[in-house]
C-alpha positions in Angstrom: 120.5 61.8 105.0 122.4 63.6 101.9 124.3 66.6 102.0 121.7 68.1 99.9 119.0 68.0 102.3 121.0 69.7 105.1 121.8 73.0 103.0 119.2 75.2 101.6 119.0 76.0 97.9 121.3 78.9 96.6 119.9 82.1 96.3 121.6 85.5 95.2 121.4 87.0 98.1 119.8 87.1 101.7 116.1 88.2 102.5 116.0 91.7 102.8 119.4 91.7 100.7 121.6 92.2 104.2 123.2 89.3 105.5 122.3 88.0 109.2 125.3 89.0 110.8 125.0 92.2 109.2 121.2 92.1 110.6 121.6 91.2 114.1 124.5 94.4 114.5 122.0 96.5 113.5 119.4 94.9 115.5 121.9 95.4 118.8 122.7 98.8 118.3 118.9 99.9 117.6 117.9 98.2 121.1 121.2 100.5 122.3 120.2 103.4 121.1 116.6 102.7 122.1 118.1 102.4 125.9 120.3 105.6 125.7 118.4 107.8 123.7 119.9 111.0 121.4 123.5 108.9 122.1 125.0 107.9 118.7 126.1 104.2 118.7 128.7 103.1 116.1 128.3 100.8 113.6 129.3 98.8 110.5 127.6 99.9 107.6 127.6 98.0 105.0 127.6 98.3 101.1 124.2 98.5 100.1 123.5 99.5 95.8 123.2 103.2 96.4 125.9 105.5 97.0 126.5 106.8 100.1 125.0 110.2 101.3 122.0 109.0 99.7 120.3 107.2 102.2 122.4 103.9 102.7 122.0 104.6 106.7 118.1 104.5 106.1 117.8 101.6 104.2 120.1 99.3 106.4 117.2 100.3 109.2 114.7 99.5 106.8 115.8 96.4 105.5 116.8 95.4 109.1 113.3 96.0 110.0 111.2 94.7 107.3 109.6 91.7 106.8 106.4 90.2 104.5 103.7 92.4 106.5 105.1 95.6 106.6 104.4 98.5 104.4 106.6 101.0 103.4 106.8 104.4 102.7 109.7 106.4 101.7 110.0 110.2 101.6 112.3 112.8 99.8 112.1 116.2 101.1 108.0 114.9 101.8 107.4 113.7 98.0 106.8 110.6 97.3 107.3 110.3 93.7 110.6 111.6 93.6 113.2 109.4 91.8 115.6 108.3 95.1 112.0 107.5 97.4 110.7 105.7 94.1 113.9 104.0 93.3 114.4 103.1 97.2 110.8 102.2 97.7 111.0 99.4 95.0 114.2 98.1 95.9 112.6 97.2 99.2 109.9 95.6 97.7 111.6 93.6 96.0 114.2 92.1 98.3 111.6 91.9 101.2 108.3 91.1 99.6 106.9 93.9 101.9 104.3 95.8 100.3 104.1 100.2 100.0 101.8 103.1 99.9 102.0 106.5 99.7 99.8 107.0 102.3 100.9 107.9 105.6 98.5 106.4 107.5 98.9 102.9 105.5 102.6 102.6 106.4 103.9 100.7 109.2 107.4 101.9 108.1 108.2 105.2 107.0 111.7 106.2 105.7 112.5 109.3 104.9 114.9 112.2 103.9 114.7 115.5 105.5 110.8 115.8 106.6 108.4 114.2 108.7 104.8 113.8 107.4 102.5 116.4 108.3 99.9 113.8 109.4 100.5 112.2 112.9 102.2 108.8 113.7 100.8 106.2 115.7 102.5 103.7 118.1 103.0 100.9 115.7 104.4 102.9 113.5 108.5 103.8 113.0 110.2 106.5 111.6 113.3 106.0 110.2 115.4 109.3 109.4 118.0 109.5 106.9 121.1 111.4 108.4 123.8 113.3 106.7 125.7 114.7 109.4 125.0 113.1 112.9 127.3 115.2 114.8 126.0 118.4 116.3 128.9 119.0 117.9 131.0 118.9 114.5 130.6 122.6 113.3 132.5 123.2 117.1 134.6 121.0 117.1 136.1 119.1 114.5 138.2 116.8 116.1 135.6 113.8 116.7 137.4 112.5 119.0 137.3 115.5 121.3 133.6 116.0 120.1 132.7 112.4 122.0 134.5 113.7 125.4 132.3 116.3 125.0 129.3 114.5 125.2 130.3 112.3 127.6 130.8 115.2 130.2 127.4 117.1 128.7 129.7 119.7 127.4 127.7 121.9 125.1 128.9 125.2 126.0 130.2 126.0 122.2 126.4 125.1 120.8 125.3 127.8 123.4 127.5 130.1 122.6 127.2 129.8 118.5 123.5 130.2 119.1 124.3 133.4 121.4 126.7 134.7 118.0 123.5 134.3 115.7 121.4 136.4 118.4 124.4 138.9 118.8 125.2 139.4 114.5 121.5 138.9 113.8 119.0 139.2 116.0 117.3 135.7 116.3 118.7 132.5 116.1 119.9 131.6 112.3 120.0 127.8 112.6 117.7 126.6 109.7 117.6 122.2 110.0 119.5 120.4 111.8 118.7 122.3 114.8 120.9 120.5 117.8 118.2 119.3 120.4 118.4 117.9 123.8 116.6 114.4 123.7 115.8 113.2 127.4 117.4 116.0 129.3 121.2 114.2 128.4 122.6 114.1 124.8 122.7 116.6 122.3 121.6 115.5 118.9 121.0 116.7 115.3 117.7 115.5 114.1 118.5 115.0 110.5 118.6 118.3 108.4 114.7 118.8 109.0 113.7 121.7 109.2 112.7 123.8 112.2 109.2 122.7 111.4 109.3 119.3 111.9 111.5 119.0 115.4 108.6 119.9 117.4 106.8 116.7 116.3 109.7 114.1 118.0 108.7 115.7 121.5 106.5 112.9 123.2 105.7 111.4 120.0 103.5 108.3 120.2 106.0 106.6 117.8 109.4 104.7 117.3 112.4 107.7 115.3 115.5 105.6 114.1 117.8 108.1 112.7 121.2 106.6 111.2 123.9 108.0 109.2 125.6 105.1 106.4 128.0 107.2 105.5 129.6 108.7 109.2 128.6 104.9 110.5 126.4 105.8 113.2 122.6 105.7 114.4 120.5 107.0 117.8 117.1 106.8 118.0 114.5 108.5 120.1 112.1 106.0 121.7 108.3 106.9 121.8 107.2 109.8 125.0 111.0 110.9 125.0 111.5 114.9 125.5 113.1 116.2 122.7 113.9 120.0 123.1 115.6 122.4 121.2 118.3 124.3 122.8 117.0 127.8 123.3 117.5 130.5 125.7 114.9 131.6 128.1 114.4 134.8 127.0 114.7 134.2 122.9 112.1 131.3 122.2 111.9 128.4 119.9 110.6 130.0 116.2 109.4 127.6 113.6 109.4 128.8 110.0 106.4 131.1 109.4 104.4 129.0 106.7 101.1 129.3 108.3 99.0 132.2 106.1 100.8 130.3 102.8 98.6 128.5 100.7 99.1 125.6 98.0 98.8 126.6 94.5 97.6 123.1 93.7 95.8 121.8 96.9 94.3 125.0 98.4 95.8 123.8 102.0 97.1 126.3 104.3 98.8 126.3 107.3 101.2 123.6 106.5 104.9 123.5 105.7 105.1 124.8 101.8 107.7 124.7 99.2 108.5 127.4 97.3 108.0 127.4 93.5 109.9 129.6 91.7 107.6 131.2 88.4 108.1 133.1 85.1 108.6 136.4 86.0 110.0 136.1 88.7 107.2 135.5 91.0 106.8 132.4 93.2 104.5 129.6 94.0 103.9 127.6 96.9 103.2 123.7 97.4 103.0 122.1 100.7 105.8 119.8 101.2 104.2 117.0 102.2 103.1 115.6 98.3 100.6 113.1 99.5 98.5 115.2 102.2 98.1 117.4 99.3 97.0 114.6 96.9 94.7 113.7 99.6 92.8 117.2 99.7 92.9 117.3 96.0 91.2 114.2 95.7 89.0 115.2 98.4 87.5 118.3 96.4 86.8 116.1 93.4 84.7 114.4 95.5 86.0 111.9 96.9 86.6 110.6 100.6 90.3 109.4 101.1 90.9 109.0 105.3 93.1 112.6 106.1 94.4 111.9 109.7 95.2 114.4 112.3 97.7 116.5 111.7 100.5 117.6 114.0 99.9 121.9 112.9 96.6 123.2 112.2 96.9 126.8 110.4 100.4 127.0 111.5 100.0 126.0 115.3 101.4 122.8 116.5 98.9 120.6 118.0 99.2 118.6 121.4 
């Protein structure tokens, strides 16, 4: 027996470029945020090559989670071609071996920055969220520390009560994404600057949502058939944004979540958001027959 044959051979850097210790933290505090759902659970993060607010929090999950088999996809405000998901996406497959798509249905891991697909996920699928800001409680109260009592003792009065403002000064509630929602009747959370549209899809949701913040150090989850629901009043209900009679310019689909192109003149165009459902129904009318899964709104109307 030699020295030589009780080490391995040196390599750069770990699989999945995080080292185990780093691993098994994040491993630990998934499975806790898993048990406690909506409750943010502190963490380490560590220095990954991108700067943080640009999805560092994400792609610890991701390369946590990865391995040979998986399939990644990774989404910037629902494109898929956009230079941070192309430059993330091929980081990942190179560290991890792990193959990617573009198509939702294709991916067993999804990451993504401030949408979730339009097409439905399935069990054995996970989300992971890229998160900003993880504190709802922060535009309240800035003093984190009194911001955690507050959760502790299910203290949202002052989320109430800035809602109640909006109502007051202009008629309907103004919050736009990040809309704080209740997840499992206990904690408070901000669902990642998504928009209105997509918070409806986290309620009973078939899947696995990691959502973790790099740069503020901590991540929650909400586990698969966990209520998530927004805080609204009785009286004043829960408005998504009005996208449904839109149409996209370069797809034809309607009913979905658009962006809005800004054209010569002064006019505007609309896309829908999520790049490859349109690519999908574009290839679809050139005659093709690419698989379009369910989706979670049809013409406008979430779906359960």
């Amino acid at each position: 027996m030699t020295l030589a044959s009780l080490t391995r051979p040196w390599r750069a850097f770990s699989y999945g470029f995080l080292d185990a210790s780093a691993k098994r933290e994040m491993r630990r505090k998934m499975i806790k945020a898993v048990a406690v759902p909506g409750c943010q659970m502190p963490y380490a993060s560590r220095e990954v090559p991108i700067a943080r607010g640009w999805g560092t929090g994400g792609l610890q999950v991701t390369l946590t989670l990865v391995n040979p088999k998986s399939v990644v996809k990774v989404i910037d405000q629902g494109a898929d071609d956009s230079v941070n998901a192309a430059s993330i996406r091929r980081f990942l497959t190179r560290v991890s071996g792990a193959g990617a798509t573009n198509d939702t249905l294709a991916a067993s891991l999804i990451q993504s920055r401030h949408r979730i697909p339009e097409e439905k996920l399935r069990a054995d699928q996970i989300l992971i969220l890229q998160v900003p800001n993880p504190e709802p409680l922060r535009p309240v109260e800035p003093n984190m520390s009194a911001a955690r009592q507050m959760h502790a003792d299910a203290d949202y009065g002052r989320l109430w009560l800035t809602l109640y403002e909006q109502i007051v000064r202009s008629g309907r509630v103004m919050q736009g994404a990040s809309y704080p929602s209740m997840v499992n009747g206990r904690h408070v959370m901000s669902p990642s600057p998504i928009p209105r549209w997509d918070v409806p899809k986290l309620h009973m949701a078939d899947h696995l949502t990691i959502l973790s913040a790099g740069r503020e150090k901590r991540i929650f989850a909400v586990p698969p058939h966990t209520r998530v629901e927004p805080l609204v009043f009785d009286d004043v209900p829960y408005r998504v944004e009005d996208h449904a009679g839109l149409t996209c310019a370069r797809s034809g689909l309607s009913g979905y979540f658009m962006n809005e192109i800004p054209q010569d003149g002064g006019g505007s165009a609309h896309e829908v958001s999520d790049s490859e459902l349109g690519v999908k129904a574009i290839r679809r009318a050139e005659g093709e027959d690419p698989q379009i899964g369910a989706t979670w709104y049809v013409d406008g109307e979430m779906q359960r």
